[in-house]
N, C-alpha and C positions, 0 to 999 in steps of 0.2 A: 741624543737627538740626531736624525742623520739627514742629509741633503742630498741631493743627486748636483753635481755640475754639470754644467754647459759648457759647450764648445770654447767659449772666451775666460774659460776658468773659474768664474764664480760661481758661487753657491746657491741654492735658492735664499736660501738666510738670509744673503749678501743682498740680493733683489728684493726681500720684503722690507729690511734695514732703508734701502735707499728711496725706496718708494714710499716710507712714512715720513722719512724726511723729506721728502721732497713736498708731503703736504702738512707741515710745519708740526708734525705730532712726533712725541718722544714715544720710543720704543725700545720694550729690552729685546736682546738676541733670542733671550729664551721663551718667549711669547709668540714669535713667531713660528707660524707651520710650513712642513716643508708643501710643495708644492705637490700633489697628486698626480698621476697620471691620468690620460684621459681613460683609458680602459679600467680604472677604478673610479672614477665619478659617476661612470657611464655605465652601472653595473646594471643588468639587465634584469628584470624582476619578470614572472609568469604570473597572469590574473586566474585569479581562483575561478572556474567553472565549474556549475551545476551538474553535475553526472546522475542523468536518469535511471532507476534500477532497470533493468532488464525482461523483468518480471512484469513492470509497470508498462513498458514499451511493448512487450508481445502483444500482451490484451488486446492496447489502442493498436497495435496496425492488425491483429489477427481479425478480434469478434467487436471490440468496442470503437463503433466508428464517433461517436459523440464523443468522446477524448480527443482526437485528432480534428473534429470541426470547424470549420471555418468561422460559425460564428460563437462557440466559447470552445476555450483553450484553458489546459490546464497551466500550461508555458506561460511564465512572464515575460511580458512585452519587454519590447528595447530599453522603454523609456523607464519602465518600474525598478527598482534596487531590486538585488535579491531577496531571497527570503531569509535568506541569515541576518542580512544586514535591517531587512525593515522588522522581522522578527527581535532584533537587539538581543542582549546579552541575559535575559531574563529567562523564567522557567517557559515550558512550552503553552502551558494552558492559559498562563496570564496573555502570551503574545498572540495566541488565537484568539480568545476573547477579544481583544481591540483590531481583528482583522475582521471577525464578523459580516456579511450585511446580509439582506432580504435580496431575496429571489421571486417575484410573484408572477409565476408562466399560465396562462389560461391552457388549457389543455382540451377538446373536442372531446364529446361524450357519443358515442357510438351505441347503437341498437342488436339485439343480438341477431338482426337481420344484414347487421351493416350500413345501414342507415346514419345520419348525422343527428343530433337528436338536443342536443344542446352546448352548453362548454360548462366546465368548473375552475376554480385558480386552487394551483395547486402553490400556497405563500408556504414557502420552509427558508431557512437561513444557509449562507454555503461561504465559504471561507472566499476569500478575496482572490483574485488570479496572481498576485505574489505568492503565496501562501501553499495554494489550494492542492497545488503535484502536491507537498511537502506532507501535508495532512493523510490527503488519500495513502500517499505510497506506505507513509508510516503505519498507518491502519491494516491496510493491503498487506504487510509482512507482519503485521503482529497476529492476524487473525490464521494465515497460511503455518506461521510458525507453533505458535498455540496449537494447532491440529496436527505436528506431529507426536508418536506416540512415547518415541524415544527408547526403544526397545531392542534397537537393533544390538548385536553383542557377537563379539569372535573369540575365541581362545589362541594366549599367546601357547609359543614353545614349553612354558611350565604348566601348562594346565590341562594340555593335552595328554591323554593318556597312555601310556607306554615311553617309550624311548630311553628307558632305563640303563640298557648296557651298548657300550661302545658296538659299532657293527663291526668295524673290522680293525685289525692293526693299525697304528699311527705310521708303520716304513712297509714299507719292502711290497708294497701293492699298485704302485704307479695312480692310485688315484687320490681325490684331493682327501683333506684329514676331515674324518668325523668325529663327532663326539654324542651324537645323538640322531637316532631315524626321525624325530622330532622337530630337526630344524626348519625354520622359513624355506629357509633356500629348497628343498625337496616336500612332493609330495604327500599330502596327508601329513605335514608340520604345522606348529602355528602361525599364525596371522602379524606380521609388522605393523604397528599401529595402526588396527584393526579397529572398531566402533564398537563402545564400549555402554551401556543402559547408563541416560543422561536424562535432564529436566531441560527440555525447548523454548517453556513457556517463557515470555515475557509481560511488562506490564504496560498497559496504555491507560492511560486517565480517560473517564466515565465520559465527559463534558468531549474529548477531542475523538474521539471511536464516533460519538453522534456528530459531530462535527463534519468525521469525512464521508459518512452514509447520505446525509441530509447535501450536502455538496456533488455527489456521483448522483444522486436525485434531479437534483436541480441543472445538473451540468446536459444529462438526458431528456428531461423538459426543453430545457431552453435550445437543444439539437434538433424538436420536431422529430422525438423518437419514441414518445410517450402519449399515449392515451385512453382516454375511460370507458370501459364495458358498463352496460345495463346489466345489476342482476340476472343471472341466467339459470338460478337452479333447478327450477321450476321444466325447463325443454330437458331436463335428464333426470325427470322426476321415475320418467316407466324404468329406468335401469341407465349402468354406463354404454355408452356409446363411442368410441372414440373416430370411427368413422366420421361422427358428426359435428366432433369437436375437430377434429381437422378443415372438413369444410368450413365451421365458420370462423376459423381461425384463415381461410383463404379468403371469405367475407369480410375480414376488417382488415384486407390488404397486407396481412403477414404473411408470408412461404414459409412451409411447415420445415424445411430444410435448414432455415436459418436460427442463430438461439435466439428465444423470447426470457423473459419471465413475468410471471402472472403474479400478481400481489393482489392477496384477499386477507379479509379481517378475518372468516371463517370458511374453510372447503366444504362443501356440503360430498357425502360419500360417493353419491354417482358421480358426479363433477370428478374427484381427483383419482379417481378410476378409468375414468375416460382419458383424461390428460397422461398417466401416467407410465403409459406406451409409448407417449412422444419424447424419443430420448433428445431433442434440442428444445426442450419445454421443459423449465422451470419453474414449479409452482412455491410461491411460499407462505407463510403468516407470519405476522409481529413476532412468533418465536423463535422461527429461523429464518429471518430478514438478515443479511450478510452481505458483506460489502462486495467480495468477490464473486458470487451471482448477479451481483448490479452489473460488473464493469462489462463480467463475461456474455452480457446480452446485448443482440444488437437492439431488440424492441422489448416496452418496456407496456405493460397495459395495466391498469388497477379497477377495481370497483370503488359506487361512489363513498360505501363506507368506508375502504382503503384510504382514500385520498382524504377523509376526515379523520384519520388517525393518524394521515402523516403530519395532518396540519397541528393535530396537538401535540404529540409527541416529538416533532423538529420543529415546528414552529417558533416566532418570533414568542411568544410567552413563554417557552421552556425554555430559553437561552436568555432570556433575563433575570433568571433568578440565581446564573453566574456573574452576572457583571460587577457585583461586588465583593467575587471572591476571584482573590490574586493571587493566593499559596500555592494553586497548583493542587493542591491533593484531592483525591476520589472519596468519597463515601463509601466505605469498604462494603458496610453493609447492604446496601442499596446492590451495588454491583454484582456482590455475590450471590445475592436472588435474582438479579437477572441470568447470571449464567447457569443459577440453578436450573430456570423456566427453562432456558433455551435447552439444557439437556435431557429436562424431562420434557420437552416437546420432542424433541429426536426421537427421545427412546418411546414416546408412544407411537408415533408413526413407523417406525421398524416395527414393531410388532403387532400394528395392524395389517401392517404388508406380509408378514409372516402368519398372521393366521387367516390373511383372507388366500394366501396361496396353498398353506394346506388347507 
């Protein structure tokens, strides 16, 4: 047991000793603690802070001004906990589910004159502003990550070819010792841990991937960054044009300079020949709908069938048929046809691009 003394010679001991008795309670010597110093009671802890990825941060101040908005914020407010903390200790898909809510933005429906012509509500669900970075960014690096190919590859010192016999004597040369023309250290050597053919992918749950699309959705509605075209395939019915898709894309108040993307149920072939010159135009469909064409546009435009495919497909009925599942896990099945589609929609538009160029 050890004490520190004071100036007048006792102990801490001696002071706790006389301080129980002095309020009439019995005390052994050895129950009592010594006295701390203040520079240990007063041990100074650092609060855990949210660190934004970097990745997520370029987007919103580069191209994505509806992230930064004034009136929805991916950032949780002062007064909200974090996301760790209102997310609790459980898997991630149960603690999205109960962060949930609806989103219902009326949206202006535009003529292909540019005209104003009516509105539609675009209701889809979007994760809570505690939440809602934590979702997107998760999403946001699993989709970036997933797309690499992982092929990169270097050859150490052993695998490179030659370097078999010493170059010169170990003395009498004044220079440093070799043992191979092979080494890192010189020219046309191998590689010091070098990149080596690896698997990138990772995995995200079925239910949280719509989670953060339907949320960057909604986060662009409610920024007064979104709205709806009139069918228009009919004005490119004689051939593509894209002359004409530029002006009237300066007719619904877009600058061809800045990114869009267009979301259609279906491209009709003049249509996405006209469009597909404009290299700050994004055109997509349900196959290739992706989170990081969302973030990366400043304006965001759909058809009216568009907008009733987000309604069923993020809508408030397709997010109820998780609310009573709490394990967390994917439908493997389900998922892996979707990524089927989405790669057999790639590969068909690569090779219509490929054989309408030759």
């Amino acid at each position: 047991m050890h004490s520190c003394r004071c100036a007048c010679g006792r102990t801490s001991v001696d002071k706790g000793i006389e301080a129980a008795a002095a309020a009439g309670r019995a005390i052994s010597p050895f129950s009592v603690r010594p006295q701390r110093s203040a520079e240990r009671r007063t041990a100074a802890t650092m609060p855990v802070s949210s660190v934004a990825s970097s990745l997520l941060l370029s987007l919103s101040a580069s191209s994505s001004s509806f992230l930064a908005s004034s009136s929805v914020s991916f950032l949780p407010t002062s007064s909200s906990p974090p996301a760790s903390v209102a997310a609790g200790r459980g898997r991630p898909s149960a603690s999205i589910l109960r962060a949930l809510r609806a989103e219902a933005t009326t949206l202006p429906v535009i003529s292909f004159t540019g005209e104003k012509v009516g509105e539609v509500a675009l209701d889809i669900k979007s994760a809570s502003p505690a939440t809602a970075r934590a979702v997107v960014h998760r999403a946001l690096v699993t989709d970036r990550q997933n797309a690499r190919r992982g092929t990169a590859s270097t050859l150490t010192r052993g695998e490179v070819r030659g370097g078999g016999r010493k170059p010169y004597g170990q003395k009498k040369t004044g220079k440093a010792r070799r043992g191979s023309t092979r080494t890192p250290l010189r020219p046309g050597g191998g590689v010091i841990f070098g990149p080596k053919p690896r698997d990138w992918s990772i995995k995200i749950n079925r239910k949280e991937k719509r989670l953060a699309i339907s949320t960057a959705l909604a986060s662009a509605a409610v920024a007064n960054d979104s709205f709806v075209v009139q069918e228009f395939d009919e004005e490119f019915s004689t051939g593509p044009r894209t002359r004409d898709f530029v002006a009237a894309l300066q007719r619904w108040g877009l600058d061809p300079k800045e990114k869009a993307m267009f979301f259609s149920t279906e491209l009709d072939d003049n249509v996405r020949l006209s469009g597909r010159n404009i290299g700050t135009l994004k055109m997509l469909t349900p196959r290739t709908l992706n989170l990081y064409d969302i973030l990366d546009a400043r304006k965001h435009f759909f058809t009216p069938s568009a907008i009733d495919y987000l309604n069923s497909r993020y809508g408030t009925t397709v997010f109820d048929e998780y609310e009573g599942d709490t394990d967390g896990e994917d439908d493997g099945e389900e998922e892996a046809l979707e990524e089927q589609a989405e790669d057999e929609g790639t590969t068909e538009e690569a090779a219509q691009d490929e054989a309408e160029e030759a």
